[in-house]
N, C-alpha and C positions, 0 to 999 in steps of 0.2 A: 413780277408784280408783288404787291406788297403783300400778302397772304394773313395778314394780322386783322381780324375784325373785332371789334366793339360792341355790344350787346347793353343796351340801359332798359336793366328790369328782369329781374329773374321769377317771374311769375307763368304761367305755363307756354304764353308768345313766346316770352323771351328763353326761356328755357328749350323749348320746341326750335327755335331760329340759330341759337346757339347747336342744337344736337346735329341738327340739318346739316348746318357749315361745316358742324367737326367732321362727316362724315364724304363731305364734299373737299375735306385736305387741309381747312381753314387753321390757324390759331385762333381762338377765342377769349376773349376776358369779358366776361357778365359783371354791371354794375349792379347790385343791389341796396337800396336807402336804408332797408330794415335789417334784424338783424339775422334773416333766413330766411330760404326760397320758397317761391309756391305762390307766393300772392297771396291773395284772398281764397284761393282755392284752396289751403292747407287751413282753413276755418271751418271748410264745410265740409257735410258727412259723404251723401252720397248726391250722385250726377245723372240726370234724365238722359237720353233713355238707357235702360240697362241698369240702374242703381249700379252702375259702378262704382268706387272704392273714390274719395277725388285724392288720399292721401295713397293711397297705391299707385296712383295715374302721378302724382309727384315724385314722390319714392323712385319712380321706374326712368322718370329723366332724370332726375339729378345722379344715376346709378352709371347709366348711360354713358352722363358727363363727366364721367370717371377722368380724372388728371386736366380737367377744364379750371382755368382760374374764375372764381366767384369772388367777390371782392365786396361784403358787406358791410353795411351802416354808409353807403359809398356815396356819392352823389357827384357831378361834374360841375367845375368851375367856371371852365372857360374849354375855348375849343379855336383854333386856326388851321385852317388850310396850310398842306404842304404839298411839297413838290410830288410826294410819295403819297397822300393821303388826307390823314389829318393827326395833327397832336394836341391830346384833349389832354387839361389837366384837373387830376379827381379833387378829392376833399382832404386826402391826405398830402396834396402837395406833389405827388407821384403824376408826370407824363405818360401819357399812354399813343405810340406811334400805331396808327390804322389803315388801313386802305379803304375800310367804309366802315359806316355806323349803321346800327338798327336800332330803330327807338321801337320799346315794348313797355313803354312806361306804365299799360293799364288803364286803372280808372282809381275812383275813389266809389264810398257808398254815402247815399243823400243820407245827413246829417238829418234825421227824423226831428229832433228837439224843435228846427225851424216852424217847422209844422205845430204853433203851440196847441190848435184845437185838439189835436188831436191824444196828446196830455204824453206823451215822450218824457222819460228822464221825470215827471213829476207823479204818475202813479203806477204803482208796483204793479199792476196787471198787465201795463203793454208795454211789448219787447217789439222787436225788429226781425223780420225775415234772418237775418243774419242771426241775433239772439236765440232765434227757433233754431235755427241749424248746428249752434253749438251743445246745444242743450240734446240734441241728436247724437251728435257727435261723440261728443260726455257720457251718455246714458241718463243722466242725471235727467230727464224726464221722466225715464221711470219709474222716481222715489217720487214724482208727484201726485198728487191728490186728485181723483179724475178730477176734470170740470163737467161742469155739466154742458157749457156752452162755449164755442170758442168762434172769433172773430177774425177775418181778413180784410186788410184792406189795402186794394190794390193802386199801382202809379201813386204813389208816397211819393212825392218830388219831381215824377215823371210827367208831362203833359202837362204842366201846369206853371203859366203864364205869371202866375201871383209869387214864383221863386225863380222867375229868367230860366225856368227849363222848359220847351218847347216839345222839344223829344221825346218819342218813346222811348223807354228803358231794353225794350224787343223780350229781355226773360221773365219780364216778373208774374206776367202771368200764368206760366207756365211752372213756375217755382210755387206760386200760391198755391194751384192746383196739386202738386205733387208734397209740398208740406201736410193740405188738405188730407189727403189721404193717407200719409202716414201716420196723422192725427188719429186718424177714424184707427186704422190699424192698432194700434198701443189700444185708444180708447172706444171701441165699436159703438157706446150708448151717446159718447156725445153729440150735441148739435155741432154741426158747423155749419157757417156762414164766411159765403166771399163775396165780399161789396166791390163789382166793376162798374166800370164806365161800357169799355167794350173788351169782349177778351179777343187778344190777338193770338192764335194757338197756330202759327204758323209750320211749325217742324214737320216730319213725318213721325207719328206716332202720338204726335199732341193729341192731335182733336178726338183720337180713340183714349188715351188717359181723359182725355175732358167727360167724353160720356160715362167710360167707370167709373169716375168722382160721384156722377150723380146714379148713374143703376145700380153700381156693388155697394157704393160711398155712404149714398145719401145723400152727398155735400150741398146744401139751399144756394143757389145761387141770383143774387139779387142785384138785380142792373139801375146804381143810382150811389153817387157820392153818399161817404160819413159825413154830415154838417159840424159835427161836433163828439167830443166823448166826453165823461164826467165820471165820477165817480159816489159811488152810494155809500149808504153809512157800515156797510158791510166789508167795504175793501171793492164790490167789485165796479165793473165798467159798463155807463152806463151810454151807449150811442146812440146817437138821432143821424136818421137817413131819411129818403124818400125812394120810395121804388117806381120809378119812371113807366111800367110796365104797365103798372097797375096805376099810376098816378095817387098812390098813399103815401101818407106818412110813415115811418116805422122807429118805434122804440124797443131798443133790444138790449136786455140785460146780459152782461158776457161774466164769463171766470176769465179770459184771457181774450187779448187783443193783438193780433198781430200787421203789423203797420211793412208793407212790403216798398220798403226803400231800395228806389232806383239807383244806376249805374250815370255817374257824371265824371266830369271831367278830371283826371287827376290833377290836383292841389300843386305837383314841381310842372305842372305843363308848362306855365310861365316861363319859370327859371329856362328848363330846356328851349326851349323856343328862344328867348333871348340868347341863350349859348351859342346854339346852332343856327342863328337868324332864319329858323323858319317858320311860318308863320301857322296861328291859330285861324279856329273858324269863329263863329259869334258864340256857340255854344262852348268852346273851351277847350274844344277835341281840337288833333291838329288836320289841319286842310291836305286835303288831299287833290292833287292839279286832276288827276284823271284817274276819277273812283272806277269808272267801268272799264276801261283796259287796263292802268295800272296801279291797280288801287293799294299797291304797297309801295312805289315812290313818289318821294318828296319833291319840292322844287328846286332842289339841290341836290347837285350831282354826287353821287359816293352816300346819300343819309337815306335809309330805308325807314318802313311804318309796318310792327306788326300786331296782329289783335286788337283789343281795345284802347291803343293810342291814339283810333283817330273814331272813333266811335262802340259805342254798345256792342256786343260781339255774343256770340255762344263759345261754348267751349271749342267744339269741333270749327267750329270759323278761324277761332286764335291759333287753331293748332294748324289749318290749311294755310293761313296766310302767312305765320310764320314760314312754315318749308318753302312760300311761294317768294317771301321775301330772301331765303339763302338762297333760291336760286337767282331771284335779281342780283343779289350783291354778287354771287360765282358770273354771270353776265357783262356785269359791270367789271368785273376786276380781270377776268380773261377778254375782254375785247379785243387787246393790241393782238 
């Protein structure tokens, strides 16, 4: 058999899918577009539950993947079926002969600006879930100035009809709430405020973070869309809501606002999909024939799916479903 597998995406699936095979006997080559591993996860500080490390939890695969070829800034061309597999050819012009592909292509993060109400990219006070997490990551929130008041706002792109995203995001709220409290931590006196629709705390361990947000926390939690943010003559932000709860209006003056931008569809799904002629869903993820038995093969023989390739994922999912996809492809490749 052909023992050479393919990996597009070195983010922690693909990273994960790739360590699995190496240790299942495979040869691997990992495409990466950028120009180093990790994904999105080498942006962020720490990881629920456990505060884990997330650049430790990188570090520790790519260590792993000692003598694995990574092939970055890489992207794939074209791809034909062979008698032995497939032969993809990259961006540099180089073939690549395989016996199967994994796509771990990931996602992208909702472009907050779309969202002009909400004042992205036009006032100095709101950043992005993402923006809060490097600013953790940095320390450089500790040279900030308390605020007095700070802002969450949740499903940024997610669940909403008026940007073609449908879907839930499945982390953000559980990311709000854990930002939430780190906040309070550095700054004990501040307000916080997280503006939900509904929170979905599904994990084990969520819904007890959800309560010390509000017993140890304090964190106000108010069920009812931002209509809008503005800004005052001050610098800071100034949002209108309604609390559905209580049926009021609310105007809340913030020092910072943070806009919890969802997980959609990675921006090459296209391209890959056309390469590998397999097909997308409406949402941009790619289609899965059979999510509940086997929700890591394609509808083509020899191309696996792992992590958030075909939808919103946690960490620990990306990481099962990867191992779950080496072992379809060691299934697939040892049949005869």
């Amino acid at each position: 058999m052909n023992k050479n597998v393919l990996v597009l995406g070195a983010g922690v699936a693909g990273l994960q899918a790739a360590l699995s095979l190496k240790e299942l006997g495979y040869r691997v080559t990992i495409l990466e577009k950028s120009s180093s591993a990790g994904g999105h996860l080498k942006d962020w500080d720490k990881l629920y539950p456990g505060n884990i490390s997330s650049s430790g939890l990188i570090d520790n695969l790519i260590s792993a993947l000692d003598g694995t070829d990574i092939l970055y800034n890489t992207t794939v061309t074209r791809s034909e079926k062979s008698d032995n597999g497939f032969i993809t050819e990259i961006s540099s012009g180089e073939k690549i002969d395989s016996g199967a592909i994994v796509i771990a292509s990931g996602f992208s993060l909702f472009d907050a600006r779309i969202k002009e109400e909400y004042g992205y990219g036009i006032y100095r006070r709101v950043i992005t879930n993402a923006d809060l997490e490097a600013l953790f990551r940095s320390k450089e929130i500790h040279k900030m100035e308390m605020p007095a008041k700070v802002g969450f706002v949740h499903c940024v792109g997610s669940r909403d009809e008026k940007v073609c995203n449908r879907h839930c995001s499945k982390i953000c709220c559980m990311t709000a709430v854990k930002q939430a409290c780190e906040i309070k931590e550095i700054w004990p006196h501040a307000d916080v405020y997280c503006f939900y629709m509904d929170l979905r705390m599904f994990g084990r361990g969520y819904e007890d973070l959800y309560y010390e947000a509000q017993s140890k926390f304090g964190v106000n939690f108010i069920r009812g869309r931002v209509s809008e943010a503005g800004e005052d003559k001050d610098g800071k932000v100034v949002v209108k809501a309604e609390d559905t709860l209580t049926s009021r209006p609310l105007k809340i003056t913030l020092d910072l606002l943070v806009l919890m931008s969802g997980m959609v569809r990675n921006t090459d799904n296209k391209t890959i999909s056309d390469v590998f002629g397999i097909p997308t869903g409406e949402d941009g993820f790619f289609f899965q024939p059979s999510p509940l038995i086997n929700p890591t093969s394609s509808d083509s023989s020899g191309i696996y799916f792992a992590g958030s390739a075909t939808g919103p994922k946690t960490v620990a999912e990306s990481i099962n479903e990867a191992r779950a996809a080496a072992l379809a492809v060691h299934k697939f490749l040892s049949k005869d």
